[in-house]
C-alpha positions in Angstrom: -0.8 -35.3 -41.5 -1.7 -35.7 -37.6 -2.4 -39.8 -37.2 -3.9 -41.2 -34.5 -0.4 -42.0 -32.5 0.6 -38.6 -32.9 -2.6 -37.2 -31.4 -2.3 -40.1 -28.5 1.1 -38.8 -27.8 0.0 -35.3 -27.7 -2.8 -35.8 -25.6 -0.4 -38.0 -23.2 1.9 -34.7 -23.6 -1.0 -32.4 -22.7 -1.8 -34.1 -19.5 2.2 -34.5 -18.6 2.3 -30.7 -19.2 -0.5 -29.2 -17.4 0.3 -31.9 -14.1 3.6 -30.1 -14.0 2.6 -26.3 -14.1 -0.9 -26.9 -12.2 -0.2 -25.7 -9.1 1.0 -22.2 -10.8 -2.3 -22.4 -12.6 -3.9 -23.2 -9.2 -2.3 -20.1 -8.0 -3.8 -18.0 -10.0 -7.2 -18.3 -8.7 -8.4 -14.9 -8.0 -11.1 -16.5 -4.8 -9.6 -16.5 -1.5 -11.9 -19.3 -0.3 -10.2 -23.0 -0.6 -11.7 -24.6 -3.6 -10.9 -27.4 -6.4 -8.6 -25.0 -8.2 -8.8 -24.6 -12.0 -5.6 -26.4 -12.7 -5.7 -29.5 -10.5 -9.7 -30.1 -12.0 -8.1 -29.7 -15.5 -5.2 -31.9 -14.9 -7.6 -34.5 -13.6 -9.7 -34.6 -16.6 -7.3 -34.9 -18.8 -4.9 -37.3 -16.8 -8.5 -39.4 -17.2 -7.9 -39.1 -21.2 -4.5 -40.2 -20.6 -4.9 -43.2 -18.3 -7.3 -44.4 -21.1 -5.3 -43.8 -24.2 -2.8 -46.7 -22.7 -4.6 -49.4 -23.4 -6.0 -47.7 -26.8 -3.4 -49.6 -29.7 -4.7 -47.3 -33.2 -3.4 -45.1 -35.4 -7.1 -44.1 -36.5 -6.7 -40.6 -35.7 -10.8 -40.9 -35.0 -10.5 -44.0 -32.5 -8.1 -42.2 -30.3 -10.1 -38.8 -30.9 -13.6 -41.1 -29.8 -11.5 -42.8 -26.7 -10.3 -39.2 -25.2 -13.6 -37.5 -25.3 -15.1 -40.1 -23.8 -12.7 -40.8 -20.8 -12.6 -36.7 -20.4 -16.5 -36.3 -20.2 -16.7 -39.3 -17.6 -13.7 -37.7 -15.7 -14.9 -33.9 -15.8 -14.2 -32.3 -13.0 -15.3 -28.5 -12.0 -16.8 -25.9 -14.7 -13.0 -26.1 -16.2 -13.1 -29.3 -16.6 -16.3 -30.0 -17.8 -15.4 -26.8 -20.7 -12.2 -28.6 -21.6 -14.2 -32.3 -21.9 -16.5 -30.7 -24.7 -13.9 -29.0 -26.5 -12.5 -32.3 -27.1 -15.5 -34.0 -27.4 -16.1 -31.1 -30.3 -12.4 -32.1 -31.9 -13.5 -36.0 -31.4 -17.0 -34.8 -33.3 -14.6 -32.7 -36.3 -12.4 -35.9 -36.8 -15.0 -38.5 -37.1 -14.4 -41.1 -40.2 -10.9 -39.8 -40.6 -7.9 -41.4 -40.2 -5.4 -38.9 -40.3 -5.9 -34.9 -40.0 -4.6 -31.9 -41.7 -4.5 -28.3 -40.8 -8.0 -27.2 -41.9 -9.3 -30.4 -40.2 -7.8 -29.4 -37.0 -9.2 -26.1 -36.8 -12.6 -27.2 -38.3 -12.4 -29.8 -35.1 -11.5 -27.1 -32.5 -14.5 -24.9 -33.8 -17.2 -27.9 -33.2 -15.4 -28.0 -29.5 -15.5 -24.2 -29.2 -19.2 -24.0 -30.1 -20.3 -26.7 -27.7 -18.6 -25.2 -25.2 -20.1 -21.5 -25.1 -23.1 -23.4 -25.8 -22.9 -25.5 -22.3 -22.4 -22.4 -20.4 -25.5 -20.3 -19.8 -23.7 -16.7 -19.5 -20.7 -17.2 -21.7 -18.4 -14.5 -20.5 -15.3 -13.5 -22.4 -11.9 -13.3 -20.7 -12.0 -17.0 -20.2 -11.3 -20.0 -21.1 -13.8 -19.3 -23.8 -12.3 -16.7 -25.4 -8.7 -18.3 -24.9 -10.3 -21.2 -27.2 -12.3 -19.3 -29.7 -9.7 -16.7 -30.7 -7.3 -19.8 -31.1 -10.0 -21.6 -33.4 -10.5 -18.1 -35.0 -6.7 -17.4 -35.9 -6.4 -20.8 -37.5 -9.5 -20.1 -39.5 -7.6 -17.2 -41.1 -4.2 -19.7 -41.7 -5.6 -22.8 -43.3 -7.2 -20.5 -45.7 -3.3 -20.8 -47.2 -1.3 -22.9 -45.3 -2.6 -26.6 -44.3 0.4 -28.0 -42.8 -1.0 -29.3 -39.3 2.8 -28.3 -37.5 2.2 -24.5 -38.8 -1.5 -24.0 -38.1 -1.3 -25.9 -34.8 1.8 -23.4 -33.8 -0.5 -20.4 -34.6 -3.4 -22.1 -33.2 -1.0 -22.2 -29.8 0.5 -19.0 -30.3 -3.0 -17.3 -30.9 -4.1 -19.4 -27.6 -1.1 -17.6 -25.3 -1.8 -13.7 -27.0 -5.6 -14.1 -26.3 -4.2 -15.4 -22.3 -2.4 -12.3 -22.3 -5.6 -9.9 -23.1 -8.1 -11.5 -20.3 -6.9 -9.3 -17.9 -8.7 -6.5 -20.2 -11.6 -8.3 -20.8 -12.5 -9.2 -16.8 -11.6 -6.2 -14.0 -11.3 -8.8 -11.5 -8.3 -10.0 -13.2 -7.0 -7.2 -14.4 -7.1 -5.9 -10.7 -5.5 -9.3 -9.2 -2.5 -8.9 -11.9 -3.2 -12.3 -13.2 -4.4 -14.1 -16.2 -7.3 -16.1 -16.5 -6.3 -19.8 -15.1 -8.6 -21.8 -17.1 -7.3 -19.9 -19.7 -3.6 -20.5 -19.0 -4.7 -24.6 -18.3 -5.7 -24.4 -21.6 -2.5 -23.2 -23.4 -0.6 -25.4 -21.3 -2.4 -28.1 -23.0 -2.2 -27.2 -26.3 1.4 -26.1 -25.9 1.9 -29.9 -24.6 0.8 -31.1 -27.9 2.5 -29.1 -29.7 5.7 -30.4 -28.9 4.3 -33.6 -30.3 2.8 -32.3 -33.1 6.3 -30.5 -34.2 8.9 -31.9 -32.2 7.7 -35.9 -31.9 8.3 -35.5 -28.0 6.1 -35.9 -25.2 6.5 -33.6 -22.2 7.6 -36.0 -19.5 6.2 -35.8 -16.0 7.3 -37.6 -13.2 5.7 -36.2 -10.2 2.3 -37.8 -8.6 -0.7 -37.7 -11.0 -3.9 -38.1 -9.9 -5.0 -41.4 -8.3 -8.5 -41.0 -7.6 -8.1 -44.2 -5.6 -5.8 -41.6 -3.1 -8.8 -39.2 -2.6 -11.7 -39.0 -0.4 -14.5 -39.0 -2.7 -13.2 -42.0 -4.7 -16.2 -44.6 -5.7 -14.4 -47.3 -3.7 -15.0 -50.6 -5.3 -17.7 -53.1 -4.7 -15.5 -55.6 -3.0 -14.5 -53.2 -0.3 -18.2 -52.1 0.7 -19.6 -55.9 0.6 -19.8 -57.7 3.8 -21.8 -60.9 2.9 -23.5 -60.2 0.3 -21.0 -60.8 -2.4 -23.0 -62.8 -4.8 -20.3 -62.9 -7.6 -17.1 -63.0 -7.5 -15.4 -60.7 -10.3 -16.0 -57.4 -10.6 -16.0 -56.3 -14.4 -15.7 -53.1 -16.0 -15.0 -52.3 -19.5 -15.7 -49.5 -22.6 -16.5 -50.8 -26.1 -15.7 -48.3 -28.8 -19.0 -48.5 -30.9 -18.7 -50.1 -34.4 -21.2 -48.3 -36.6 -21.5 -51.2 -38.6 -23.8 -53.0 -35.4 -27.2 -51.8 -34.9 -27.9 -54.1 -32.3 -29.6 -52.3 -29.4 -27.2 -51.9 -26.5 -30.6 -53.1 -24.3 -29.7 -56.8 -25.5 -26.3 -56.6 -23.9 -27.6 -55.2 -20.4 -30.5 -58.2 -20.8 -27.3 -60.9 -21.8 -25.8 -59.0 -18.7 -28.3 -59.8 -16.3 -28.4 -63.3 -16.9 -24.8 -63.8 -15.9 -24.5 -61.5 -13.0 -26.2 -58.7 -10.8 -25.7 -54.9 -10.3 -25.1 -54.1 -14.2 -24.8 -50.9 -15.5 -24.9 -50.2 -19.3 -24.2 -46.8 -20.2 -24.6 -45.6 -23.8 -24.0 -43.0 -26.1 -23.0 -42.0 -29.7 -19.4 -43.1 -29.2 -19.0 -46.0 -26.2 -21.0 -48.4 -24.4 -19.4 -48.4 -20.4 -20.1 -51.5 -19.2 -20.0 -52.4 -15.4 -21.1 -56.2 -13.9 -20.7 -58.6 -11.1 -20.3 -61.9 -12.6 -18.5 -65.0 -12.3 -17.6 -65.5 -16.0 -16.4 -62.4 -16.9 -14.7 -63.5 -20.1 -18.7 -64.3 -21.1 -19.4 -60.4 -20.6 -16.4 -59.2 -22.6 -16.8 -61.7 -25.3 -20.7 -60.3 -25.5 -19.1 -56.6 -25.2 -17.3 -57.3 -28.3 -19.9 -58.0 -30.6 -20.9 -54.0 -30.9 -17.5 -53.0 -31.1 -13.6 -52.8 -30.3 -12.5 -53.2 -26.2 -10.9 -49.8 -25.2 -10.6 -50.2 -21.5 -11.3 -53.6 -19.5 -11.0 -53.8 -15.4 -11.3 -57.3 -13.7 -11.1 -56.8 -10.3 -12.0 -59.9 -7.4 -14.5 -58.9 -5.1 -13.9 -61.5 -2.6 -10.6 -60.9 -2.2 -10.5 -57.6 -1.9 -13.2 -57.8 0.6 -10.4 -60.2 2.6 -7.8 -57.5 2.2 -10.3 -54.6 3.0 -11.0 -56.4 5.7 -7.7 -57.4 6.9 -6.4 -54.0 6.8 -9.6 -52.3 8.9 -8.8 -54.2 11.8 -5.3 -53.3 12.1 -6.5 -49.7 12.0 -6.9 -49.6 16.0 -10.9 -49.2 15.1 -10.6 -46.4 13.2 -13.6 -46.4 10.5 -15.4 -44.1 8.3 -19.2 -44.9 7.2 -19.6 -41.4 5.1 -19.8 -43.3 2.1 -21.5 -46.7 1.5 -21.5 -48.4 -1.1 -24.1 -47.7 -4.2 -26.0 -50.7 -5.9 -27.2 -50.6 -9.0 -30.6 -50.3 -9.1 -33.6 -50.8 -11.8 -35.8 -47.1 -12.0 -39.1 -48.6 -10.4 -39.9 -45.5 -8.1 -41.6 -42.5 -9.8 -38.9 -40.0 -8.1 -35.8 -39.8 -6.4 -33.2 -38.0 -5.6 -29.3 -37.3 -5.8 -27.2 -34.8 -3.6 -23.7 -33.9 -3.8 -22.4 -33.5 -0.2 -19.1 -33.7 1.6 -18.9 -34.5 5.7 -20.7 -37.6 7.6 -23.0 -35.3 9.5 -24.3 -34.0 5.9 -24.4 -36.8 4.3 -26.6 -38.8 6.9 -29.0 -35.8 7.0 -29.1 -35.9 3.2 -29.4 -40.1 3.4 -32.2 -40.2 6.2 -34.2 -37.4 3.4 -34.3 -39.9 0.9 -31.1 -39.3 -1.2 -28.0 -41.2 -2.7 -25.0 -39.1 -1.6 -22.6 -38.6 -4.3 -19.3 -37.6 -1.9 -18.1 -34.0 -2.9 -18.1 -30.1 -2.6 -16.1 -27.6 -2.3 -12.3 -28.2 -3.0 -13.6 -31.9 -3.6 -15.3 -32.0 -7.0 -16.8 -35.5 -7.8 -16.8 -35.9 -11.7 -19.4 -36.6 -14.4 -19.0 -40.5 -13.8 -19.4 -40.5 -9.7 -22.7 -38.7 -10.5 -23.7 -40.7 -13.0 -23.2 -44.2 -10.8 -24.9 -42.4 -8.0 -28.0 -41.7 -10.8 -28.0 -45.3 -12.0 -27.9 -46.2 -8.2 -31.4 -44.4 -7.7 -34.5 -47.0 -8.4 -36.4 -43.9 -9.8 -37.7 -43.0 -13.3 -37.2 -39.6 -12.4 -34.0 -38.7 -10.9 -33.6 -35.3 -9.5 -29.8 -34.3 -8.8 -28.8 -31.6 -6.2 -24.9 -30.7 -7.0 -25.2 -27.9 -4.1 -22.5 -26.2 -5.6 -21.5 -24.4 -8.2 -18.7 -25.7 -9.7 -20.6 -29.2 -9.7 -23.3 -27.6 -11.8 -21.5 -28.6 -15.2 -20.6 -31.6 -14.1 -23.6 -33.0 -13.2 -25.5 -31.6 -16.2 -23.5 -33.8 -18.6 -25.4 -36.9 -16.9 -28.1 -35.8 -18.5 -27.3 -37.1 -22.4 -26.0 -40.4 -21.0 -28.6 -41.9 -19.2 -31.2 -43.9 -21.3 -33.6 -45.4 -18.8 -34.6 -42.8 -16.3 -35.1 -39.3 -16.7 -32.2 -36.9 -14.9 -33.6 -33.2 -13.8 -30.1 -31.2 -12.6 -31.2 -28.7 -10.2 -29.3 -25.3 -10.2 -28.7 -25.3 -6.2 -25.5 -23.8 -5.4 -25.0 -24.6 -1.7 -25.8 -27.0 1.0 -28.8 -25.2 2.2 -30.4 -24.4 -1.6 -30.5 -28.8 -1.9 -31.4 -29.2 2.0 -34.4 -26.8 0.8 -35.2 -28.0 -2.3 -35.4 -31.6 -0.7 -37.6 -30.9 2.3 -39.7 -28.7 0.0 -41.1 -32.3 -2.0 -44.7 -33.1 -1.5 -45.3 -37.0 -2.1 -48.8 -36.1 -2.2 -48.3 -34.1 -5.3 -48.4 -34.9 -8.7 -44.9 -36.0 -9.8 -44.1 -33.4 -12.6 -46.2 -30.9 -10.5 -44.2 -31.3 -7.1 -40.7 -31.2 -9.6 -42.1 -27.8 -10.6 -42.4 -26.6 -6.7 -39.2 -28.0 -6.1 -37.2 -26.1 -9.1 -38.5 -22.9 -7.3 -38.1 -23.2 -4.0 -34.5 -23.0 -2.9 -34.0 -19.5 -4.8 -34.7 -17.1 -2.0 -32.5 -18.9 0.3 -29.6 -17.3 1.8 -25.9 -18.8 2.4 -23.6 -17.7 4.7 -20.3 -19.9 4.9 -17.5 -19.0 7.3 -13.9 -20.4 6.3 -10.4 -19.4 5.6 -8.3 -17.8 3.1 -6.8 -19.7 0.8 -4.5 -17.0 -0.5 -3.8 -13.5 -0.1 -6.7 -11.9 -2.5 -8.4 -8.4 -3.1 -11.9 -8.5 -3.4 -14.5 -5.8 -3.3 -13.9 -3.3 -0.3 -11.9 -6.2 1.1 -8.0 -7.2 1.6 -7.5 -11.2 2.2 -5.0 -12.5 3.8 -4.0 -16.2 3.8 -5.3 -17.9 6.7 -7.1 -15.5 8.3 -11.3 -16.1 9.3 -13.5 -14.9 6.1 -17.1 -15.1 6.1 -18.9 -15.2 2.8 -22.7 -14.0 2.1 -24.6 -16.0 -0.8 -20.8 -16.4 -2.1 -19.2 -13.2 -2.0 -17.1 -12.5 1.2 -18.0 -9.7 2.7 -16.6 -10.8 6.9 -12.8 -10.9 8.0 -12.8 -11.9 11.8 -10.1 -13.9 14.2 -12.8 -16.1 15.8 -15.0 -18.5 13.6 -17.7 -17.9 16.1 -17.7 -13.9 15.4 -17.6 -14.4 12.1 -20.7 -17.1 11.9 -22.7 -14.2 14.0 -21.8 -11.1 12.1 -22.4 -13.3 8.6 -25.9 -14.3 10.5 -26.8 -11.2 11.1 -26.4 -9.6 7.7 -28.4 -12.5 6.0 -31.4 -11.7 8.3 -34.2 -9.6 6.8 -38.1 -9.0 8.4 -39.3 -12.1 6.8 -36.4 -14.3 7.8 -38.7 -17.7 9.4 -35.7 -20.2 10.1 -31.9 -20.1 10.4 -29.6 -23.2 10.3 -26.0 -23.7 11.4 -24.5 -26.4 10.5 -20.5 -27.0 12.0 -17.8 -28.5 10.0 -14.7 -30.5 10.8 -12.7 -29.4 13.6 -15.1 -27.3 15.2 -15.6 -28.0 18.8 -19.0 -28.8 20.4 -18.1 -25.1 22.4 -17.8 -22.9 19.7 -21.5 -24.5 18.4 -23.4 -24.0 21.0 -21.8 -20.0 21.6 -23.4 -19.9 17.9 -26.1 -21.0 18.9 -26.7 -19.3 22.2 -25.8 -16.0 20.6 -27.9 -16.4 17.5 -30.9 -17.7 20.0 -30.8 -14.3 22.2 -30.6 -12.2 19.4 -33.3 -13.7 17.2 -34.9 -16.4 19.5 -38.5 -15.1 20.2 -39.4 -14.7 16.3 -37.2 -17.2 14.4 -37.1 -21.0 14.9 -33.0 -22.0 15.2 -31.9 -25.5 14.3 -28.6 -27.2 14.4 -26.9 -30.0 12.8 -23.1 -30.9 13.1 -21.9 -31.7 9.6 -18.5 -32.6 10.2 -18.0 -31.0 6.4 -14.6 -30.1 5.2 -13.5 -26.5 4.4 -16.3 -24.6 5.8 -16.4 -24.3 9.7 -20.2 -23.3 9.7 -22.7 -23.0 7.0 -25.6 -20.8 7.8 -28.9 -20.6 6.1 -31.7 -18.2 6.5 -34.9 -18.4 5.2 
């Protein structure tokens, strides 16, 4: 039987295991645009899992199956991610009540994660990660119909897992053309083979190379006590996850109230498993003693605000007055507005642009995938009863969507916008004067005929379409498919332009990125201007975003 150490081992084991192989799985990636990468977002949700399983002390095989699922959904970051969060929130969902597992519990626990994966994406297509997981779930089906030793059918389950890898490149062209395997695909078998050698072997994969710190990254939720300058009310910043005991049915509404009475900018976030606690107090033994009455503690984070503020402080000005105001910091806020709105953008240009239109800027994009919990602060940060989230890129879509179940006082709408212009559309697009739900309606259609260009580099040598990539050479990329090689950014922005444009094209927008000079804008501009002046109105904006050296949109 699997106990709950065993499957906290193997989950530690998974993470150590797919840190160590994920810049082959990175590799893999078949785009030759800079992105997040398939392995590094999978590490990253997992390594989440991980970090929270140390402080988890059970051998309930259901507790540490509860604690994972949780810390990977809040962690989930890019499509891969979010897929691999709800396979283990389906195994978390299999092994509820138990305290140990055998083989047919396994499998009948990767079959609830398999299904709410294809359910969560809306075009489920096979040669994935998918069908890496469902014909793993499916050949353990066939096993524990005679054998129910966990060790055997978990070793077929893994061996199934690596013979479905093998046949994506048969079940997708584009891989099969590339020579390579699917990488979500491969993440996941590195997983499960991590396990494995828990499972059967009692040892976890060691790993002793840098794992994720989101405290290291750019889009990290800095803390409260950095942001403050004097307006630091309380002194301790607490943070803390309850595992739900079933046995309460006290409403978690009486511990945000409690909450409030102790301390300001609370957040109470609940679902069927945890209750995520996060509050500025001054007696923060109060708030985990009142934590404690729905449940067991499974994380807790005391952190002092005024003392970091000193230190934050300190340290800025022995930075020769070097600062960075992108990102401010979000208070918690009570929905009292009938609308507002949430936008996923990377760069200080874009993010003020997105600010000064009404938004809480969640920091993120491309190569820089904020998880399911930055976008859920940023939603609690939004006084709105209506909050309507822009991710603005694809592989933020997921992501954002599992807000959604999680938020109990305010009502999330995830917009499908897929780039910086679809949101900056979608945004401007909102009538006050409307009807609420009836302006939401105009809003969920009006980004769609807007057209993308993005001008960047290759990431990696790639063959796509007509086209040979070659690493580090200028590509330009039409609504997401690159279709421009040039040597000059500004060339490429023009020629990328000009096969966007139609008859009914009305406005173009170039927006620059980091490390573009104020030069190569304006030659954008100037060229764009006496192609296209006299009928289409030009506007510029410098967005200082990463990865992209211009994004154009035409509409």
């Amino acid at each position: 039987m699997i106990n709950g150490k065993l499957l906290k081992n193997a989950v530690i084991s998974g993470s150590n295991n797919i840190n160590k192989n994920k810049a082959a799985i990175d590799a893999l990636n078949i785009f030759p645009v800079p992105d997040g990468d398939t392995g590094t977002n999978m590490s990253m949700t997992i390594t989440a899992a991980a970090s929270s399983l140390e402080s988890v002390d059970s051998n309930d095989i259901s507790v540490i199956a509860k604690a994972t699922a949780s810390a990977m959904l809040r962690g989930a970051r890019g499509n891969s991610g979010v897929i691999l969060s709800l396979i283990f929130r389906g195994i978390s969902d299999g092994l509820k009540d138990k305290t140990s597992a055998n083989g047919k519990d396994l499998v009948a626990a990767l079959g609830l994660g398999v299904e709410a994966a294809y359910k969560a994406v809306m075009k489920p297509a096979e040669g994935t990660i998918l069908t890496v997981a469902r014909m793993a779930y499916e050949a353990g089906t066939v096993l524990v119909a005679t054998e129910d030793d966990p060790i055997i059918v978990w070793e077929a389950v893994v061996e199934a897992a690596n013979e479905a890898l093998e046949f994506t490149p048969e079940m997708l062209p584009v891989l099969k053309k590339a020579n390579v395997v699917d990488a979500g695909g491969k993440g996941l078998c590195t997983i499960f083979e991590g396990m494995l050698s828990v499972f059967r072997d009692g040892e976890i994969i060691e790993y002793d190379g840098q794992k994720y710190d989101e405290k290291s990254t750019e889009d990290y939720f800095r803390s409260a006590a950095a942001e403050f300058d004097n307006d630091i009310t309380y002194t301790y910043c607490t943070e803390f996850i309850v595992g739900k005991n079933p046995d309460v049915l006290e409403d978690s509404q009486n511990l945000r109230d409690f909450l409030q009475t102790i301390g300001d900018c609370v957040v109470v976030v609940d679902d069927d498993e945890i209750i995520k606690v996060h509050v500025h107090t001054e007696n923060p033994g109060d708030a985990l003693q009142a934590g404690l009455e729905f449940g067991q503690l499974l994380t807790v984070k005391v952190e002092n605000m005024k003392e970091q503020h000193r230190k934050a402080a300190e340290a800025e000005n022995k930075a020769l007055g070097k600062t960075d105001d992108s990102e401010t910091e979000i208070k918690v806020e009570e929905p009292t507005e009938d609308i507002g709105f949430v936008a996923v953008a990377a760069g200080a240009g874009l993010s003020e642009l997105f600010k000064d239109l009404g938004c809480s800027v969640v920091s993120g994009g491309q190569s820089m995938n904020p998880s399911t919990e930055n976008i859920l602060s940023a939603i609690l940060a939004t006084p709105a009863k209506k909050v309507v989230v822009l991710p603005n890129n694809k592989n933020i879509i997921m992501a954002a969507e599992q807000t959604v179940p999680l938020v109990t006082d305010r009502e999330v709408i995830v917009l499908q916008t897929k780039t910086i212009p679809q949101g900056l559309s979608a945004l401007l697009s909102y009538d006050p004067e409307m009807d609420v739900d009836e302006a939401i309606d105009n809003i969920k259609s009006s980004f769609l005929g807007v057209q993308t260009g993005l001008v960047t580099y290759a990431a990696r040598d790639a063959e796509f379409g007509m086209h040979n990539f070659k690493a580090g050479e200028i590509i330009g990329l039409e609504n997401g498919k690159p279709n421009v090689t040039e040597k000059d950014i500004v060339k490429a922005a023009v020629k990328v332009t000009k096969n966007l444009m139609s008859k009914e094209a009305s406005f173009i927008t170039v927006i620059s990125g980091e490390g573009v000079t104020q030069e190569q804008s304006d030659k954008v501009v100037e060229q764009l201007t006496a192609k296209y002046g006299k009928d289409v109105e030009i506007t510029y904006v410098n967005g200082g975003q990463p990865v992209y050296y211009f994004i154009i949109s035409v509409e």
